[in-house]
C-alpha positions as CSV (number, residue, x, y, z in Angstrom):
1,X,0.0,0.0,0.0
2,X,1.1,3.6,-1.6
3,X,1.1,6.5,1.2
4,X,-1.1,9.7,-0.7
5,X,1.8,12.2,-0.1
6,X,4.6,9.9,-1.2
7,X,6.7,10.0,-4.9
8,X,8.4,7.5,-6.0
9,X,10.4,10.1,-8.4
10,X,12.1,13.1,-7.7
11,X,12.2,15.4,-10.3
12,X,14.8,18.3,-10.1
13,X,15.0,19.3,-6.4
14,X,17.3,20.7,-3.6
15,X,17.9,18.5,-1.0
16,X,16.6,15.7,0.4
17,X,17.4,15.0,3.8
18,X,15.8,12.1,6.6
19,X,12.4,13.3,8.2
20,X,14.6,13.4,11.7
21,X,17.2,16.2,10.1
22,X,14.3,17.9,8.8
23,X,12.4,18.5,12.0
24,X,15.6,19.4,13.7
25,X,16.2,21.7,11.1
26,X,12.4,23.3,11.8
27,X,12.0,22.4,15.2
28,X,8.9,20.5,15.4
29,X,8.6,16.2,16.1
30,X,8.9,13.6,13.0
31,X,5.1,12.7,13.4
32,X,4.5,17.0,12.3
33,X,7.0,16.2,8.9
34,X,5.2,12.6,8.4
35,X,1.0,14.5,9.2
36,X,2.0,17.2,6.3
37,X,3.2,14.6,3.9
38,X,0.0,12.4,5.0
39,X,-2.1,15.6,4.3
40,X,-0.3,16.7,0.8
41,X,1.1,19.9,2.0
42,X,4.9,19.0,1.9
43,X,5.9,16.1,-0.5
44,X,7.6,13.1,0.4
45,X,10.5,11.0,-1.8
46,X,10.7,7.1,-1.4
47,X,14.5,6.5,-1.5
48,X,15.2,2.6,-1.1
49,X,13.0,2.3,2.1
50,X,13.9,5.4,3.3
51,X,11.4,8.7,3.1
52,X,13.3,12.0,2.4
53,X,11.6,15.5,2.1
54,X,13.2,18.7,0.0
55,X,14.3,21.3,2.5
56,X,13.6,24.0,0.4
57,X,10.2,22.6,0.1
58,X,9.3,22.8,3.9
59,X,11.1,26.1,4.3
60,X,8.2,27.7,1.8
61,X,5.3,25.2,3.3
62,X,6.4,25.0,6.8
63,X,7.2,28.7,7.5
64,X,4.9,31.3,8.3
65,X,5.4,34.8,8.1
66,X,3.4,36.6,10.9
67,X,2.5,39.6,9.9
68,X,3.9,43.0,12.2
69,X,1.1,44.7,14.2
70,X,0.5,48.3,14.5
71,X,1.2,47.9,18.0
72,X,4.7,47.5,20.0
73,X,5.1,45.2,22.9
74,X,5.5,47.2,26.2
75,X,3.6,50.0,25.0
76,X,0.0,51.7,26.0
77,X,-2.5,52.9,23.4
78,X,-4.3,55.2,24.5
C-alpha cells in the first residue's frame, strides 16, 4: 500500500534529507514532517525504504510569516 503524499520520483530538487534532520532543522517532532506529507502539503520522496523530504520545500510550506502589528510590545495605546 502507496502513502497519498509519497513519490516515487524526484524530479529536479534541492535537497533531500531524513524526516529526523528535517524536524531538527524546523524544530517540530517527526510525526508534524510525516501529518504534512500524509495531508499533501509537503511532498515526500521514497529512496530505497527510506522517506526523504526537499528542504527548500518545507522552508516555503512550513514557515509562516506573521505579519507585524501596529502595535509595540510594552507600550499603552491610549
Amino acid at each position: 500500500m502507496r502513502s497519498a503524499g509519497i513519490q516515487r520520483r524526484a524530479r529536479s530538487h534541492g535537497k533531500l534529507v531524513a524526516l529526523a534532520d528535517a524536524a531538527e532543522e524546523f524544530s517540530v517532532a517527526v510525526k508534524t514532517i510525516r501529518r504534512r506529507i500524509a495531508d499533501g502539503t509537503v511532498t515526500g520522496y521514497r529512496v530505497g525504504r527510506l522517506i526523504r523530504v526537499d528542504l527548500d520545500e518545507l522552508r516555503e510550506r512550513l514557515a509562516v510569516v506573521i505579519p507585524a502589528t501596529a502595535r509595540t510590545f510594552g507600550t499603552r495605546n491610549p
